[in-house]
N, C-alpha and C positions, 0 to 999 in steps of 0.2 A: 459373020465376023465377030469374033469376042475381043475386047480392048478392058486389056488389062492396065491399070492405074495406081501408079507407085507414090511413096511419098517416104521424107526421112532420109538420111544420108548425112553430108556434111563432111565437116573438117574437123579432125582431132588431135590433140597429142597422140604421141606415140602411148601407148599404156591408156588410155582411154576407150569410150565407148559411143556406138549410136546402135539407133536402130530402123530399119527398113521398114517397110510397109507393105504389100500388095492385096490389090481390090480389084475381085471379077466386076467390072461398071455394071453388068446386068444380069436378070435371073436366065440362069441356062438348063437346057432341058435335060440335060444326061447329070447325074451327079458328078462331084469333083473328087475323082481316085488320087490324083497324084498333083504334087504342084514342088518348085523349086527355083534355084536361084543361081546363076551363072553371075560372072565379072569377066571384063575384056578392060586388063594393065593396058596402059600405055605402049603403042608398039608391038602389041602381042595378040591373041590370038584370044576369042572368048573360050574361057573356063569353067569346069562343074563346080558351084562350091558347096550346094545341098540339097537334098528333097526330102519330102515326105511325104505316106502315102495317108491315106484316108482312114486307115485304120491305127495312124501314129508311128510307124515304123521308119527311122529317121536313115539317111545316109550320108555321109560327110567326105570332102576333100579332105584327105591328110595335112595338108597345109591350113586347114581351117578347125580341125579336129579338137576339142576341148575348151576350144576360144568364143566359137561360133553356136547359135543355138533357132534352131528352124521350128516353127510352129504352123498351127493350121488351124483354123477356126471356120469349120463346117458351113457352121447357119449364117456366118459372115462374109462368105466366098472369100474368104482373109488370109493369107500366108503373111509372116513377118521371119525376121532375121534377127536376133539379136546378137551385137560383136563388140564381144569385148577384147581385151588387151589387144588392141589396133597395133599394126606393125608397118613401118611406110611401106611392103611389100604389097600389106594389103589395098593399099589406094590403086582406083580402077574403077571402072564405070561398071554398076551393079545392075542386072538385070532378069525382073523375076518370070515365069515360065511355066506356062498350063500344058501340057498336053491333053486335047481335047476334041473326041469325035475325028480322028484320024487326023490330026495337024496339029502345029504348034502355036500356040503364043505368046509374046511376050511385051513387055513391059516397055516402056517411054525409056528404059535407065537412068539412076542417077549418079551422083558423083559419091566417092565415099574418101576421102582423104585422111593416110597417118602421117603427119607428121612428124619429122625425128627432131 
């Protein structure tokens, strides 16, 4: 079992920013190819909002496209989120996401809230 461990979120203005965190909690034996970040709005359905792979290659939701900025940090087993110009659309429980050795994991979620 791999337990991924989030941190960062919060409440914003609309037009404001935070930033997410995710921490593989321990050393894993196959390197990390790929890592990424869904949300599940209110009432709705969890969503893609980014990945990227191990060799920096980024992929984004349209809805997140130019606001949003995914990163990776190797030797840290580290993915973050950076989001800016928050939109109350964007509030939703954030959750980050390994695939790994044939299975998924994810993250504790946190809150991420824009306020209008």
């Amino acid at each position: 079992q791999v337990q991924l461990i989030e941190s960062g979120g919060g409440s914003v203005q609309a037009g404001g920013s935070l930033n997410l965190s995710c921490e593989v909690a321990e050393r894993i034996f196959h390197p990390i190819s790929i890592m990424g970040w869904y949300r599940q709005p209110p009432g709705k359905e969890r969503e893609f909002i980014a990945n990227i792979i191990s060799a920096g290659s980024t992929n984004y939701a349209a809805s997140v496209k130019g606001r949003f900025t995914i990163s990776l940090l190797i030797n840290k087993r580290t993915t973050a989120l950076q989001m800016n110009s928050l939109k109350p659309e964007d509030t939703a429980v954030y959750y980050c996401n390994l695939p790994y050795n044939r299975d998924y994991y994810w993250g504790q979620g946190n809150q991420v809230t824009g306020s209008s």
